[in-house]
N, C-alpha and C positions, 0 to 999 in steps of 0.2 A: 158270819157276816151276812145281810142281807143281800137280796138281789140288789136293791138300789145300790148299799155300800161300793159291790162289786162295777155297777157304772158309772157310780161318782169316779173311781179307779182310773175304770178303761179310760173313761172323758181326762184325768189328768194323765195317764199316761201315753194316750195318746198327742198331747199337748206337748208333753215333753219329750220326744223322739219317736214315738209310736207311729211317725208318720215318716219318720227318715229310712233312706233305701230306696230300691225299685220301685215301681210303683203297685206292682203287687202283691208286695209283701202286706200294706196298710190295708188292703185291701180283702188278704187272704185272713190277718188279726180281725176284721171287722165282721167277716162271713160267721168266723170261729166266736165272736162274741156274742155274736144274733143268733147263735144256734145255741150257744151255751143259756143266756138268758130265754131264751123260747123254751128249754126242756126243764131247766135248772137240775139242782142237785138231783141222784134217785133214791127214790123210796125205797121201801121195804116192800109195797105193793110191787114195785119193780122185779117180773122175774131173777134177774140176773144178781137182785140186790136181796132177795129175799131175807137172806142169813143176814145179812152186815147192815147198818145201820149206821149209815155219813152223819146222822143228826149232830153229832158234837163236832164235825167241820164245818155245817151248814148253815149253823145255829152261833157259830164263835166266830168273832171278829179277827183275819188275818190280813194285814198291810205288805203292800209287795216289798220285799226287800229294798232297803235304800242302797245307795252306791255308798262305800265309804272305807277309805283303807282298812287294811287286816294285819291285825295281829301276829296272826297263825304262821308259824314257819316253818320250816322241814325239821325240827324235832317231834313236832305237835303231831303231824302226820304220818311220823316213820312207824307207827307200829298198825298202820294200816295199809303200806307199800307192798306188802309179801312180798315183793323181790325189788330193791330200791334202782337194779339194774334194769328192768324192763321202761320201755316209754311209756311215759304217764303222762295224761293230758289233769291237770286241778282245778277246780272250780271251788274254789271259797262263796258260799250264799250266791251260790247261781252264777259269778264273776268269775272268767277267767283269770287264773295267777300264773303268768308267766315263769316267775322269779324259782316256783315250788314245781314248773313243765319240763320234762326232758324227751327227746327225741332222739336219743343216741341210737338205741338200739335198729332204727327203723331203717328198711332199705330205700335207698333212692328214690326208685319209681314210685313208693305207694305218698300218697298224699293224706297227712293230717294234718288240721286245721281248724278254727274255729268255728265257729257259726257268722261271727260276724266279722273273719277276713274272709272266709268264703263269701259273704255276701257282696264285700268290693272285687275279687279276683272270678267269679264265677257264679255272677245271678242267676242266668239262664239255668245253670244244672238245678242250683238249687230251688229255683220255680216249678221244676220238670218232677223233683222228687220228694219236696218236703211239703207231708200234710198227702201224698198219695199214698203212703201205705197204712198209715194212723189214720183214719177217717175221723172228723167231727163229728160225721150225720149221730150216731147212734152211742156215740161215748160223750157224756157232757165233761167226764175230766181232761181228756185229750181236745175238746172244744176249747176249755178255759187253757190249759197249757200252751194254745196254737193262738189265743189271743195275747197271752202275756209274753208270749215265746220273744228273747232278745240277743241269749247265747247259747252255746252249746259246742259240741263237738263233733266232726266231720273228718268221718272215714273212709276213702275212696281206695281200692287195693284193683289195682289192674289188670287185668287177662292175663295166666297162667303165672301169676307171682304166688308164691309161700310165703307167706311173715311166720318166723321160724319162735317168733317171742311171743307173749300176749301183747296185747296193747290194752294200758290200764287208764279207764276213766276213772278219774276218784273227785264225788262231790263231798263236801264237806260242807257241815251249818258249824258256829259258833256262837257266839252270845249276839252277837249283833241281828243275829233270825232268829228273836226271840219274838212270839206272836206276829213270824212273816211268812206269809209265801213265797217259795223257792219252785221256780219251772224249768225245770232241765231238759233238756233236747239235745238230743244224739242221731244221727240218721252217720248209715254205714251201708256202702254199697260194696259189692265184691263181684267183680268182674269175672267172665269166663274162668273155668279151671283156676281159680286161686282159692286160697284157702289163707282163714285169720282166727282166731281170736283175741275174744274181746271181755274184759272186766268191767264191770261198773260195780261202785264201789260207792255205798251211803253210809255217811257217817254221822253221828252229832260227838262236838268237842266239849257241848255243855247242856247242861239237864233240861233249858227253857223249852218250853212247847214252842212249835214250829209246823209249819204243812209243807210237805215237799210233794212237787204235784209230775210228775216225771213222764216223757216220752222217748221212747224207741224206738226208729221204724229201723227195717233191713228188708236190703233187697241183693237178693241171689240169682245172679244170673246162669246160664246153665254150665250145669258141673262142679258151680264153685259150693263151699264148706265154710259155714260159719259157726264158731262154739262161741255162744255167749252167755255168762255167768253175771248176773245179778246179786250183789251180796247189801242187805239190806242191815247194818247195825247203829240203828238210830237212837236218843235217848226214848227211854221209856214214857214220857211225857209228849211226844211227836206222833205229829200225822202223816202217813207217806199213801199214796195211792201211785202205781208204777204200770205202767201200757208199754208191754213189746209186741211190735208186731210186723212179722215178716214176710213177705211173699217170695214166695220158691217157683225157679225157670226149671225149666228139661237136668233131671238126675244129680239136683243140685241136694247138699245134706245143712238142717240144720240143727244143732244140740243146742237144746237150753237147760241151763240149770240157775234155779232162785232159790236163794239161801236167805232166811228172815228169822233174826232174831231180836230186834228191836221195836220200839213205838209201840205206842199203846192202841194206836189203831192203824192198820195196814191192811193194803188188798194190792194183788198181783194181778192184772192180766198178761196172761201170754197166750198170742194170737199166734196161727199161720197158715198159711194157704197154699198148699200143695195147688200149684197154678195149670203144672204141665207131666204128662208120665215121668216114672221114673221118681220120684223125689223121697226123701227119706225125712223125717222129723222125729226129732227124738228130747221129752220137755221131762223133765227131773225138779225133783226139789225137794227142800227139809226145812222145818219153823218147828224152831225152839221157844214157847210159851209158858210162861209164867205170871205170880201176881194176877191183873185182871186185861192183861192183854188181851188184841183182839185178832189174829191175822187171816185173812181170805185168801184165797187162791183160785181166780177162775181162768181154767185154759178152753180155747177154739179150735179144732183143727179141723178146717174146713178140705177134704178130700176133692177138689174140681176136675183130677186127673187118673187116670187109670193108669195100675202097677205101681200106685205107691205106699210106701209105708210109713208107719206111725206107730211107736212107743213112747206111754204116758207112766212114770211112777214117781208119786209125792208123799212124802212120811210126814208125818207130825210129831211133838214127844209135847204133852199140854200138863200142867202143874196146875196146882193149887187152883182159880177161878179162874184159867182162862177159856179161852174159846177161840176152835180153828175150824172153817170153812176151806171145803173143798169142792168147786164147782166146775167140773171139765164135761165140754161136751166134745163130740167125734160126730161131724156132717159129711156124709158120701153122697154127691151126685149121683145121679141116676148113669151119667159116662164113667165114673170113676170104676168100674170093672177092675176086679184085681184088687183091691184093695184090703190090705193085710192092717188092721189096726189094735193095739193092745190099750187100756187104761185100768193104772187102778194106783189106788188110793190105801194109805195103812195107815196106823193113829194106836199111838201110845197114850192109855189116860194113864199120870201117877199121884190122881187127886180123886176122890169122888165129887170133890166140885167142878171141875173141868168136865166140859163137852165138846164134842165135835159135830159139826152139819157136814154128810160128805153125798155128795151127788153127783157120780159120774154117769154119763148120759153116752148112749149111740141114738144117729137118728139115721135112718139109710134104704135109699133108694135103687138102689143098684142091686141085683140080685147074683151075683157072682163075687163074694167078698168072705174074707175071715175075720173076722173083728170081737173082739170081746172086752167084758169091762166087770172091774168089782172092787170091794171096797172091805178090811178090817178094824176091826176098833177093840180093841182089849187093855188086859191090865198083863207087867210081868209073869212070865212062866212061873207059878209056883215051885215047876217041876228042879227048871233050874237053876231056882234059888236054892232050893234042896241043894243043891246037888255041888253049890258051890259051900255052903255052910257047912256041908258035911266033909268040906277040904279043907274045914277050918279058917274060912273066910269070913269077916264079919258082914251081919244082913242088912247093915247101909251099902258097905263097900258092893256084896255082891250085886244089890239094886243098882248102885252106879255103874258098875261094869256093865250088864245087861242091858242100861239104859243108854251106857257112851255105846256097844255093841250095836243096838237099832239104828243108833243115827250114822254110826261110821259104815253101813251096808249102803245108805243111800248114798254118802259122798263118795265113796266106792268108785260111784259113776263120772264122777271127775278126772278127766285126763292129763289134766296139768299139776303135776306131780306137787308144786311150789304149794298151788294153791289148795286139792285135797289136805297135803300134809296141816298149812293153817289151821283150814277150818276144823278139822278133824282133832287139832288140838284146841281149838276154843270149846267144840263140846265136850271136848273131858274135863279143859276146867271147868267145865258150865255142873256137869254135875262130879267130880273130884271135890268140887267147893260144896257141893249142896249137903255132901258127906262130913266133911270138915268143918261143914256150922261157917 
């Protein structure tokens, strides 16, 4: 879609409620548009975009979702619930669905909600905190997200509460987001000493190409713990570009892990900001690539506090023609003293046409730090495919064993037992089936 297409848009979507609400919400979409069209899409000249290449979203005409009932019911969606007892907030093409939300499991005190009943029950917070941890300045897809932005979901968990469940966001596209944009907005705040997890969950119900344009902010205030899990499996045919990004108070911890096995073109950012000593950050993750996929991965972890910590590990397993990008950097203040930080990067090729771009980066000012960083790229152990065929195993079977092996190390790092086990059974069928033709 062109720039123009994109403000023919905004001009009618502003027209048609883009201007209902507070008064600064119209106002905060307006900043986010002027800054989105001032940078536009980025290049490949663009450091950060070097590897990945937006031209077939840039370049392709996508229409924002229309409003219009949905099909979709809770059969359609139960085999992406992983636990159909946990609270699940749904969004069919960006639309909250009531009818497919349960809140059972949730205690009292914490508060969830939409985006836009928070907007009638509680403008002021959400003036106070949405759009300040996702900046526009310097991300044009969190620019365009924060102008189109209309629903989403809202997590507020209260000083010294546990939510002892996850709480499951799950978006889902169907046929009616066939060549539409989809803007998803989630903002989660976690109060002193509490501690949450959170799933977000992409899905596509149907093959149509689609752009889902996605933001996450979180904010942790001090002591509190948030695990958040990103689980990306879109049609092969979609575009998904996904912005977490978090800022951490005094000894607060937060896990991330993204999981991407879908679309044909995708890119992750996961930001955070170690704000105040003490903080602990810990970003994971695994992309299962095949055909001519495309998936990126750029992580930020901005050190602005002294004694904190940071561990970084993302696998890849890349087939046949795909291509996986890995772009994390580690920035230490010249006060962040103390500063203990690990990154590295590993990548399964089981194609000689498949590549990986991986670049993980330290940049560091502070002269009292441990920090280190590195990156692998190989093919199968020879050794231990030996070693299983000489068990009398066959040398697909053993390839698949070694290959589900690599990827079940990295979900390893999942704590939620429900959710590891899933996943951990979709890549065995992923490659079980690649064995079995």
């Amino acid at each position: 879609m062109t720039l123009a297409s994109y403000r023919d848009q905004f001009a009618a979507f502003t027209d048609n409620g883009g201007r209902a609400g507070p008064a600064w919400l119209p106002a905060l979409r307006r900043r986010a548009f002027d800054r989105f069209a001032a940078t536009g899409f980025p290049t490949t000249r663009d450091e950060d975009w070097h590897y990945t290449s937006v031209s077939p979203i840039a370049e392709s005409t996508f229409r924002l979702v229309r409003p219009a009932a949905s099909s979709v019911d809770l059969s359609a969606i139960a085999p992406y619930l992983i636990n159909p007892s946990w609270s699940r907030l749904v969004f069919v093409n960006g639309r909250f669905s009531r009818e497919l939300s349960t809140f059972a499991e949730l205690p009292a005190e914490v508060d969830v909600t939409t985006l836009d009943d928070a907007l009638r029950t509680d403008a002021a917070y959400l003036e106070s905190q949405l759009g300040e941890h996702a900046r526009i300045d310097h991300n044009p897809f969190a620019a365009l997200n924060t102008a189109f932005v209309t629903d989403g979901a809202v997590v507020r968990i209260p000083a010294d509460c546990v939510v002892e469940k996850p709480i499951h966001v799950l978006w889902v596209s169907d046929a009616a987001a066939a060549d539409a944009i989809v803007c998803p907005r989630v903002l989660v705040t976690a109060g002193r000493h509490s501690r949450v997890s959170i799933i977000e969950s992409f899905v596509g119900l149907a093959p149509e190409r689609s752009f889902t344009n996605s933001v996450t902010e979180i904010r942790l205030d001090d002591g509190a713990r948030v695990d958040h899990h990103r689980i990306q499996r879109e049609s092969t045919d979609a575009f998904h570009v996904g912005t977490v990004q978090a800022t951490q108070r005094r000894n607060s911890v937060f896990h991330s892990f993204s999981f991407a096995a879908g679309a044909r073109l995708s890119r992750a950012n996961i930001y955070t900001t170690l704000a105040e000593p003490g903080c602990e950050a810990r970003l994971n993750g695994l992309y299962l690539l095949s055909g001519r996929q495309h998936c990126d991965h750029q992580t930020y972890v901005h050190h602005a506090a002294e004694l904190c910590v940071s561990r970084e590990m993302y696998k890849g397993i890349l087939d046949d023609e795909s291509h996986g990008v890995f772009n994390g950097k580690v920035l230490v203040d010249a006060v962040a003293q103390k500063t203990d930080g690990k990154q590295t990067n590993h990548t399964l090729l089981l194609s000689d046409r498949a590549r990986v771009d991986t670049k993980p980066q330290l940049e560091i000012f502070a002269d009292d730090v441990r920090c280190t960083h590195g990156a692998t790229v190989g093919r199968l152990d020879e050794t231990a495919l030996f070693y299983l065929k000489s068990r009398g195993i066959h040398r697909d079977t053993a390839r698949a064993l070694l290959t589900y092996a690599f990827a079940a190390e990295a979900l390893g790092e999942i704590e939620i037992d429900e959710l590891r086990d899933a996943l951990q059974a979709l890549a065995f069928e992923r490659y079980n089936d690649s064995v079995l033709g």
